[in-house]
ROKOLTI-503939 format. One line per 5 residues: number of its first residue (from 0); for each residue z, x, y of N, C-alpha, C, CB. Coordinates in steps of 0.2 Angstrom, whole numbers, padded with zeros to 4 digits, always signed. Each point is the difference from the previous one (the first is absolute). Glycine has a CB too. Example, Ala and Ser with C-alpha at 12.3 -4.5 7.8 and 13.67 -1.06 7.14 Angstrom:
<rs>
0) +0039:+0066:-0028:+0000:-0004:+0006:+0000:+0004:+0006:+0006:-0009:-0006  -0010:+0007:+0011:+0001:+0004:+0006:+0003:-0004:+0005:-0010:+0006:-0003
</rs>
This chain:
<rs>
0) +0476:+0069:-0426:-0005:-0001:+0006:+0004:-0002:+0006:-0009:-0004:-0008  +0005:+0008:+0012:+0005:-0004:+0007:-0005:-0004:+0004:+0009:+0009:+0002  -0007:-0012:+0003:-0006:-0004:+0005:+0001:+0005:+0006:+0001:-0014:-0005  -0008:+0017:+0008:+0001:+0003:+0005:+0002:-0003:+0007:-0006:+0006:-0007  +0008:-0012:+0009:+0003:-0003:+0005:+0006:-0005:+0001:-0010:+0001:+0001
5) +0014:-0002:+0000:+0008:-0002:+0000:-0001:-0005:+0003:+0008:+0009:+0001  -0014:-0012:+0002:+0000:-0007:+0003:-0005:-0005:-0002:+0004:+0005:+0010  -0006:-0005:-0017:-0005:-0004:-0005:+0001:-0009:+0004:+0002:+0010:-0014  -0008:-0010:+0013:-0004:-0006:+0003:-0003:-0006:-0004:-0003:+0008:+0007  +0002:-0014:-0010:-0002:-0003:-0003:-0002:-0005:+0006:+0005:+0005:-0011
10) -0014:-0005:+0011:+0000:-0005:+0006:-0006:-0005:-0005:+0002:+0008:+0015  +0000:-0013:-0013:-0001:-0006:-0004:-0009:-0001:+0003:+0016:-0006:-0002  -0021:+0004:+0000:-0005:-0001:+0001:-0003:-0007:-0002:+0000:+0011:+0000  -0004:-0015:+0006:+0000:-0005:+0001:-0005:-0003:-0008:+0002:+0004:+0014  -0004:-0002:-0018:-0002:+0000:-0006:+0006:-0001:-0006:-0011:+0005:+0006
15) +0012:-0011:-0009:+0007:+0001:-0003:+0001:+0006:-0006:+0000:-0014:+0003  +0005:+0015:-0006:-0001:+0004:-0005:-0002:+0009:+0003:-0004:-0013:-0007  +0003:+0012:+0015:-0003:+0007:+0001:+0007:+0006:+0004:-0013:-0007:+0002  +0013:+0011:+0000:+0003:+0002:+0006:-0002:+0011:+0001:+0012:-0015:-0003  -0011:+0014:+0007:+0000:+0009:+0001:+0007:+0002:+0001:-0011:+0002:+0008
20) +0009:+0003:-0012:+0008:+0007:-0003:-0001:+0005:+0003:+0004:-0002:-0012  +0002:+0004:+0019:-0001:+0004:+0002:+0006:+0006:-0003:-0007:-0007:+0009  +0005:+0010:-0013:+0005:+0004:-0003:-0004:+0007:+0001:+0006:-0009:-0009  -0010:+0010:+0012:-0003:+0010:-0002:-0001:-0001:+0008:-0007:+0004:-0014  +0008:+0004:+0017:+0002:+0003:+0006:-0005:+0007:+0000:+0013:-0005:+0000
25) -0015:+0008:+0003:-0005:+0005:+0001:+0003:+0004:+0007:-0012:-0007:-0006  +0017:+0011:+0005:+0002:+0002:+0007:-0005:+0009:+0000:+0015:-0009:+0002  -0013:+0011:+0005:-0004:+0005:+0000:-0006:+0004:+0001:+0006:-0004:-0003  -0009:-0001:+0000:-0010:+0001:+0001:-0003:-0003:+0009:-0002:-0005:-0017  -0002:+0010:+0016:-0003:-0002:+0010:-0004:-0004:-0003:-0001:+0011:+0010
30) +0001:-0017:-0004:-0007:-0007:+0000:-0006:+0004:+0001:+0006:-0011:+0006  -0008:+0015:-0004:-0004:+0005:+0005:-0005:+0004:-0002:+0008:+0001:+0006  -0004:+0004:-0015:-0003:+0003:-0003:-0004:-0002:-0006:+0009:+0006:+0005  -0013:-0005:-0009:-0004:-0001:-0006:+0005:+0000:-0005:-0010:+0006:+0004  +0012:+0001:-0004:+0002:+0002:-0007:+0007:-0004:+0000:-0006:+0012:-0002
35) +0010:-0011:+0006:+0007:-0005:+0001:-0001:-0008:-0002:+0004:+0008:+0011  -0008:-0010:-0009:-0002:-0007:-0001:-0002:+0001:-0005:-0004:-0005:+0010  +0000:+0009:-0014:-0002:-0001:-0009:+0007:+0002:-0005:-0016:+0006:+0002  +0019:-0001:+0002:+0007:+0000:-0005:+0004:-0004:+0001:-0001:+0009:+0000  +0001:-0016:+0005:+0006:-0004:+0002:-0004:-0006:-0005:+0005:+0003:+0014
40) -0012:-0002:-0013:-0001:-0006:-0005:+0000:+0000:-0007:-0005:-0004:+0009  +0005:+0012:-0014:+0004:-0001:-0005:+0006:+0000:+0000:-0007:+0004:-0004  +0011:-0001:+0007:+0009:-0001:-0002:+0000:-0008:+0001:+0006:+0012:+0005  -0010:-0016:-0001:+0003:-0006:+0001:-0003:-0005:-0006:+0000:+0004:+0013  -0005:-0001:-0016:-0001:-0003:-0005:+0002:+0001:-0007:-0009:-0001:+0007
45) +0014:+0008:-0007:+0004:+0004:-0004:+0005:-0006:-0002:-0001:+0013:+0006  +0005:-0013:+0002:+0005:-0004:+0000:+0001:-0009:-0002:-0001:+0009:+0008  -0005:-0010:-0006:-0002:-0006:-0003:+0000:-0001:-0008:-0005:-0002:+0011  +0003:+0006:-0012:+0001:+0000:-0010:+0006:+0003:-0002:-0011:+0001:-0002  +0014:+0002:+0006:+0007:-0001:-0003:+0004:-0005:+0002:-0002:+0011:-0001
50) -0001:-0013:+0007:+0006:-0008:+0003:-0002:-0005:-0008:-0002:-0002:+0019  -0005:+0001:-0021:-0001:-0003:-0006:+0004:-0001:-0006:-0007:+0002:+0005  +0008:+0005:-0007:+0006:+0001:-0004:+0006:-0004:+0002:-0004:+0010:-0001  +0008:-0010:+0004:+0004:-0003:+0003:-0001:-0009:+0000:+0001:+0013:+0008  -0005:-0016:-0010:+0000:-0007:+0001:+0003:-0003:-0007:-0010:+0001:+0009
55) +0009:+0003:-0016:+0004:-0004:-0003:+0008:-0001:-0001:-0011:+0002:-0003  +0015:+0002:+0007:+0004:+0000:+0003:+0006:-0004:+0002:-0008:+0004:+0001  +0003:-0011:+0006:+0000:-0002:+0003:-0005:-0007:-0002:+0006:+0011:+0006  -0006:-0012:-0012:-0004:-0006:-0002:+0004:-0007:+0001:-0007:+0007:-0009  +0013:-0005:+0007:+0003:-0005:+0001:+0001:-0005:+0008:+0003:+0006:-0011
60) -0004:+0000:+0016:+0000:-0001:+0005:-0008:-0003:+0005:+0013:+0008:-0004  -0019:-0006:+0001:-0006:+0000:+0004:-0004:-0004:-0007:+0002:+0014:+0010  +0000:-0015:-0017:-0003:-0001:-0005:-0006:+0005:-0002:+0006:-0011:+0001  -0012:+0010:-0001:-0004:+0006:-0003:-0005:+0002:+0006:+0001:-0004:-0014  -0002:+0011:+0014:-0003:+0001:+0006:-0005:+0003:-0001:+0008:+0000:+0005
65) -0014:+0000:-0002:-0006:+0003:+0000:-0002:+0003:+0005:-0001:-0006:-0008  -0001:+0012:+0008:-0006:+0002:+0006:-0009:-0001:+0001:+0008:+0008:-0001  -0008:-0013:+0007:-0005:-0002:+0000:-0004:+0003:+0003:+0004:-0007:-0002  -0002:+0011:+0008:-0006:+0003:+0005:+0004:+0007:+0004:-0007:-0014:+0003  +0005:+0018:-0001:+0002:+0006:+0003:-0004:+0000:+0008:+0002:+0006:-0013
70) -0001:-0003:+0018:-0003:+0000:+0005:-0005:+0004:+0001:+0008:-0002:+0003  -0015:+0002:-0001:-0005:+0005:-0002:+0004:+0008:+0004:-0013:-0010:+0000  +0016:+0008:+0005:+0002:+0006:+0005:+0008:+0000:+0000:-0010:-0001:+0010  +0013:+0009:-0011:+0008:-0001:+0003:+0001:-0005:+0008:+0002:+0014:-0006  +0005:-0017:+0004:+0001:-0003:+0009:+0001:+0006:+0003:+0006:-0011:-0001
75) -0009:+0012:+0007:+0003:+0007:+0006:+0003:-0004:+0004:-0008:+0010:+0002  +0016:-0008:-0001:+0004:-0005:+0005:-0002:+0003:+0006:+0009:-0003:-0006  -0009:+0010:+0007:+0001:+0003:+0006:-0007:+0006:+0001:+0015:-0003:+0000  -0018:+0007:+0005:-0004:+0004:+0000:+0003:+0003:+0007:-0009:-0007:-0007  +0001:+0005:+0012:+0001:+0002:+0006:+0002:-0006:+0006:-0008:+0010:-0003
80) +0009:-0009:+0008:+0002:-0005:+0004:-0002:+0003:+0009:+0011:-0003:-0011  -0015:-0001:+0013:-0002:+0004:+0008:+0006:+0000:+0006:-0013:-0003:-0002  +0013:+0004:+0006:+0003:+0000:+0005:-0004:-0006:+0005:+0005:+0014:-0002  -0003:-0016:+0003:-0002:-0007:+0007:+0000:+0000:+0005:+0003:-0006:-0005  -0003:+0000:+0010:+0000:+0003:+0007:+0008:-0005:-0001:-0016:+0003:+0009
85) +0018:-0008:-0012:+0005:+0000:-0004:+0003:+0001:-0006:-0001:-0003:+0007  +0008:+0006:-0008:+0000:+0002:-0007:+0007:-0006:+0001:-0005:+0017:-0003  +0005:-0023:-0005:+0004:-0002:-0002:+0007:+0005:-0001:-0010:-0007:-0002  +0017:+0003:+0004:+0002:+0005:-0001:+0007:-0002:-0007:-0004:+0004:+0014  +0009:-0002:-0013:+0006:-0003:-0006:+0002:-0003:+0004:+0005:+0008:-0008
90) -0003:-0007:+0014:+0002:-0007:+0006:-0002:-0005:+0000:+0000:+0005:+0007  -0007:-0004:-0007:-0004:-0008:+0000:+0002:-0003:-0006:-0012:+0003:+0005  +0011:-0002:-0012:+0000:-0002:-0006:+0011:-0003:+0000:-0014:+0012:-0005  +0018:-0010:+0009:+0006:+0000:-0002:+0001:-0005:+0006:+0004:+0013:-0006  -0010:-0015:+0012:+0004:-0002:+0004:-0005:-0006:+0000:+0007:+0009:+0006
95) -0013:-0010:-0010:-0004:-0006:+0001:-0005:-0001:+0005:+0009:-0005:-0004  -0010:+0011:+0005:-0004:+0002:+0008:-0005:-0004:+0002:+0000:+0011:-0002  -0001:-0015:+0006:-0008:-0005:+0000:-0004:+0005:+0006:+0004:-0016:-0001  -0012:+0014:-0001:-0003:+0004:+0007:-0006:-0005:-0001:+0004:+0015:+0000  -0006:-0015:+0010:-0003:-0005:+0003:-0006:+0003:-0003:+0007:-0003:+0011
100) -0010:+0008:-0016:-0007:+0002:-0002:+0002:-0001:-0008:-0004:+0011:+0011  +0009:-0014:-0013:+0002:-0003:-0009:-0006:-0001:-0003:+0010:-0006:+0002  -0014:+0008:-0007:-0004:-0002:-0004:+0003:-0006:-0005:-0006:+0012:+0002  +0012:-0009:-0005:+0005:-0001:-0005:+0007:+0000:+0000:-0008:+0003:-0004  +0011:-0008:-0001:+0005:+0002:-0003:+0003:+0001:-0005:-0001:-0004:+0006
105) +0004:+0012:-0007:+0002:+0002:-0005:+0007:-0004:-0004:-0006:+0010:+0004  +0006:-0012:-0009:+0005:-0003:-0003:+0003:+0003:-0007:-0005:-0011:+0007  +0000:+0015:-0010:+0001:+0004:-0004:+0005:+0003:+0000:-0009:+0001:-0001  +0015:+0000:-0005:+0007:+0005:+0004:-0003:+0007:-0003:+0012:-0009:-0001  -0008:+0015:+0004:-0002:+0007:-0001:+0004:-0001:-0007:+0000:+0007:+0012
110) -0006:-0002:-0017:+0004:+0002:-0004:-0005:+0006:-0004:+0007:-0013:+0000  -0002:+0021:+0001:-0001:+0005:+0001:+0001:+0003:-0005:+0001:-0001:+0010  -0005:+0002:-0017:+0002:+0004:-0006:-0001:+0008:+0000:-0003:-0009:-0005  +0009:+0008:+0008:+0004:+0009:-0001:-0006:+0004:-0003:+0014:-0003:-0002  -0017:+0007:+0005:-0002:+0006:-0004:+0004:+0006:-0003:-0008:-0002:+0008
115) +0014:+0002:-0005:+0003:+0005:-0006:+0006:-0003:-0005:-0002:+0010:+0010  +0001:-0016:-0010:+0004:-0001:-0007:-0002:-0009:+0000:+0011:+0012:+0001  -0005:-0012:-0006:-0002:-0008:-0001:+0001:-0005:+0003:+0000:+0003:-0007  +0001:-0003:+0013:+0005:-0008:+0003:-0005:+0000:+0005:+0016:+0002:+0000  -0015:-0005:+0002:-0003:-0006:+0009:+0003:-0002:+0003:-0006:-0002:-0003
120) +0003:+0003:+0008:+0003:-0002:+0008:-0003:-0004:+0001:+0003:+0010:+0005  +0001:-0016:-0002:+0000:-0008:+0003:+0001:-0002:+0005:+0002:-0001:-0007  -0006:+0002:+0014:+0000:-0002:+0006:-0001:-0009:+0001:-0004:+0013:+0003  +0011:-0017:-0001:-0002:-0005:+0001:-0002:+0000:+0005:+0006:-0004:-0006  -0010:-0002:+0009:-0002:-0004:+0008:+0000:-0006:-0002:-0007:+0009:+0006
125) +0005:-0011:+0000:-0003:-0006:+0002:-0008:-0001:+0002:+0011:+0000:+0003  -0012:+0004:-0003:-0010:-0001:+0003:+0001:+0006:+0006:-0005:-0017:-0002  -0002:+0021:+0002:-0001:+0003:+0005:-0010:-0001:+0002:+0014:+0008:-0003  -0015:-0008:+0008:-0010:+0001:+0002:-0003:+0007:+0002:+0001:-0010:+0005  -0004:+0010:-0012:-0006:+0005:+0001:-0004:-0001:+0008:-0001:+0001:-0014
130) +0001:+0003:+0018:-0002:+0001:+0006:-0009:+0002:-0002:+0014:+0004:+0007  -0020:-0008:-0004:-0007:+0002:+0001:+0003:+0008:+0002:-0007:-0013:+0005  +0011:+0016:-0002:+0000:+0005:+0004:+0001:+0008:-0006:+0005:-0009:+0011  -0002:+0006:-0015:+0000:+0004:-0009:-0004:+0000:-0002:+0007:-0002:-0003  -0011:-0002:+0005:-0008:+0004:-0005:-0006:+0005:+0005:+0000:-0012:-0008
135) +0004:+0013:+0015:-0007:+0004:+0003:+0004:+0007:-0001:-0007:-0009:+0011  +0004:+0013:-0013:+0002:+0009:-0002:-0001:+0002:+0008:-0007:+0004:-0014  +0012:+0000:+0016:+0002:+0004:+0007:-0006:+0004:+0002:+0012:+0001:-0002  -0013:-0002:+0007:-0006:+0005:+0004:-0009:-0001:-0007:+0013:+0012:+0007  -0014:-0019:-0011:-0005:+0002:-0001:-0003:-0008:+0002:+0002:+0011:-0008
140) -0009:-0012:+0010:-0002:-0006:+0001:-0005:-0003:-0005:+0003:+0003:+0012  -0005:-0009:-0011:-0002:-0001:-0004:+0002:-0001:-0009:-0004:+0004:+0011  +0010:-0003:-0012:+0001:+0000:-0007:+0007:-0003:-0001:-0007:+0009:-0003  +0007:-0014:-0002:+0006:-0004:+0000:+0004:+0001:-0010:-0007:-0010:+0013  +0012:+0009:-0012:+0001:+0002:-0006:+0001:-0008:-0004:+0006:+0012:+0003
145) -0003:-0013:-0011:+0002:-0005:-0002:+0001:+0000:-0005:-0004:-0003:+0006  +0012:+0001:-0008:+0004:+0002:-0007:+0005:+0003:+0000:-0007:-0001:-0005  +0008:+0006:+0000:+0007:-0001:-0002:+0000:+0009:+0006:+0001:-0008:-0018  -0009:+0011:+0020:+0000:+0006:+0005:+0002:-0003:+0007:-0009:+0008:-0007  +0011:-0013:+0009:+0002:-0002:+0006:+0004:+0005:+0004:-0003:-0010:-0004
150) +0008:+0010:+0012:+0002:+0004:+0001:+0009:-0004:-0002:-0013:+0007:+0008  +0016:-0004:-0011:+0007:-0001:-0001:+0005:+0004:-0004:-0005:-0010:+0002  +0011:+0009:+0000:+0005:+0003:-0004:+0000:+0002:-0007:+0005:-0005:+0008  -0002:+0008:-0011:+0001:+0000:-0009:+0003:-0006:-0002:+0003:+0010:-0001  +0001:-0016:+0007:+0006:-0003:-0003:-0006:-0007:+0002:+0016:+0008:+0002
155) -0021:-0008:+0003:-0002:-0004:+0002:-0005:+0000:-0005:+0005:-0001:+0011  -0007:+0005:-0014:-0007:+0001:-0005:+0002:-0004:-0005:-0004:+0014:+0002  +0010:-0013:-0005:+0003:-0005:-0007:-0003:-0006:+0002:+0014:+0005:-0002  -0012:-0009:+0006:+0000:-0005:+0002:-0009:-0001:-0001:+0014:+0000:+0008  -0017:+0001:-0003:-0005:-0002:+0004:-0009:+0002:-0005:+0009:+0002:+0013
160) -0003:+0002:-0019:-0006:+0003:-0003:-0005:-0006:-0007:+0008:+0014:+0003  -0003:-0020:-0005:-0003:-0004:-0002:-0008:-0004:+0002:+0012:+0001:-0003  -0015:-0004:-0003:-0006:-0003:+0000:-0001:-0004:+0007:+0000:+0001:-0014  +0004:-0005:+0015:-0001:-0007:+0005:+0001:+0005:+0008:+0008:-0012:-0009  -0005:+0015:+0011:+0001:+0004:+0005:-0008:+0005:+0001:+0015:-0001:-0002
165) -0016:+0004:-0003:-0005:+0004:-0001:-0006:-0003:+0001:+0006:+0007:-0007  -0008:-0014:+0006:-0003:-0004:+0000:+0000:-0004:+0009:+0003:+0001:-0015  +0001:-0002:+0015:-0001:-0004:+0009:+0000:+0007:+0004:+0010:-0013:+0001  -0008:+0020:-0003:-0004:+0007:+0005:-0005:+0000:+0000:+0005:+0007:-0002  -0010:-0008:-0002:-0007:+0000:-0004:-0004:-0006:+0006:+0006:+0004:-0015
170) -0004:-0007:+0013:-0001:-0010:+0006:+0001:+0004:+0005:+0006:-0013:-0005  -0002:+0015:+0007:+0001:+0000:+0007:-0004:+0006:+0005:+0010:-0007:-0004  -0009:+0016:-0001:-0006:+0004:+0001:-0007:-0004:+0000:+0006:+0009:-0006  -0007:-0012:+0001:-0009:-0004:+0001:-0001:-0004:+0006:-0001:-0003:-0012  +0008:+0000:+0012:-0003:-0006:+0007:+0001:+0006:+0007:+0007:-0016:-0006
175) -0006:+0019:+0007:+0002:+0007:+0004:-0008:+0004:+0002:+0013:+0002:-0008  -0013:+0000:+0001:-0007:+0004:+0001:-0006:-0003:+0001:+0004:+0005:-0006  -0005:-0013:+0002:-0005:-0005:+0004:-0002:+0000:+0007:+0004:-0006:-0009  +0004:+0006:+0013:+0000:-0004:+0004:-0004:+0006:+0007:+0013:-0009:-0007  -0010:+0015:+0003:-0002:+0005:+0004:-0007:+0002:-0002:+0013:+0005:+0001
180) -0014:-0005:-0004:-0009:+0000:-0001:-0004:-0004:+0006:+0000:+0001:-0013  +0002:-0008:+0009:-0003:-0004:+0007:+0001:+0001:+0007:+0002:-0007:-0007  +0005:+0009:+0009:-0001:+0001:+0009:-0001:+0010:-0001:+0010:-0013:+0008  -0013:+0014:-0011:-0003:+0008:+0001:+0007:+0002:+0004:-0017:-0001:+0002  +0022:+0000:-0006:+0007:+0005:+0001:+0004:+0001:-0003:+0001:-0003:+0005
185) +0005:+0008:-0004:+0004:+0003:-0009:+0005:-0004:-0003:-0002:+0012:+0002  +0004:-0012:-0007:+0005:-0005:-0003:+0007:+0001:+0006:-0005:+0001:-0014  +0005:+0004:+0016:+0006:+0000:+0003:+0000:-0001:+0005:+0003:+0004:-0005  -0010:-0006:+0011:-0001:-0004:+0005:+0002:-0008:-0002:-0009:+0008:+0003  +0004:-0008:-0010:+0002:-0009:-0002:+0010:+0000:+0001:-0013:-0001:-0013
190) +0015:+0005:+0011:+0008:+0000:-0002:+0003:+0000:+0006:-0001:+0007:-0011  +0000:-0005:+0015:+0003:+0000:+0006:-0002:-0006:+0006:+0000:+0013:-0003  -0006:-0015:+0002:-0002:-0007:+0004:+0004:-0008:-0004:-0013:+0006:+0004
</rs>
């Protein structure tokens, strides 16, 4: 048996005795399509019974292991991504970029699981800000984005695509769109005053 990822994870969970094993990888499949998404989520569930196999093993080292829960959905790291009136860039992310329209700070480091083979790419930083200005889509009004489709790089997407970031987009689209209901203007009036 092999493990399909070279960078296995054990992250310890705040409940003693618990933790998530990231050992299975789904490369390949579009976030976008039906059928890709239903084949990602048997191989992934393939995988996971065969990572099972594998635990008595390694008893000595994790003692006895059990599966407790599976995700209802595969994770989609990546999908689509719009274009903004700004697009984060690999600069920003490499050089800590601040901007006077900052919603946030990304602090997340990149970390980019190779689609064509097994390794990953590791972009250190220091923190870089998602700009209000990455969530308005070019030439349309009225619509604002929020999560992991904001507008940015491949290298800045690693980084910015976790929960907490995806989360203050989300805050800060709402408080955007509110604000522009109320003065009967578009988010990117709000964004620019």
């Amino acid at each position: 048996e092999q493990i399909p990822f070279n960078y296995p994870a054990i992250i310890k969970l705040p409940r003693p005795g618990e933790a998530l094993i990231q050992w299975t990888h789904v490369k390949r499949r579009l976030g976008i399509d039906s059928e890709d998404l239903t084949a990602a989520t048997l191989d992934g569930r393939r995988q996971v019974r065969d990572a099972m196999k594998l635990f008595p093993y390694i008893r000595d080292v994790l003692g006895d292991v059990y599966l407790m829960e599976l995700p209802y959905v595969i994770g989609v790291r990546e999908t689509r991504r719009i274009t903004g009136d700004y697009v984060i860039s690999d600069d920003d992310v490499k050089s800590g970029k601040t901007h006077a329209d900052g919603i946030c700070r990304v602090e997340f480091g990149v970390d980019i699981h190779e689609p064509a083979e097994k390794s990953q790419t590791v972009v250190v930083h220091h923190g870089f800000d998602i700009p209000l200005r990455s969530l308005l889509p070019v030439g349309l009004n009225n619509i604002m984005t929020a999560g992991r489709c904001i507008s940015g790089s491949y290298i800045a997407h690693a980084a910015y695509r976790v929960t907490g970031d995806c989360v203050a987009t989300g805050e800060a689209a709402g408080k955007v769109a509110a604000e522009a209901a109320k003065l009967q203007i578009t988010p990117r009036q709000v964004a620019q005053s």
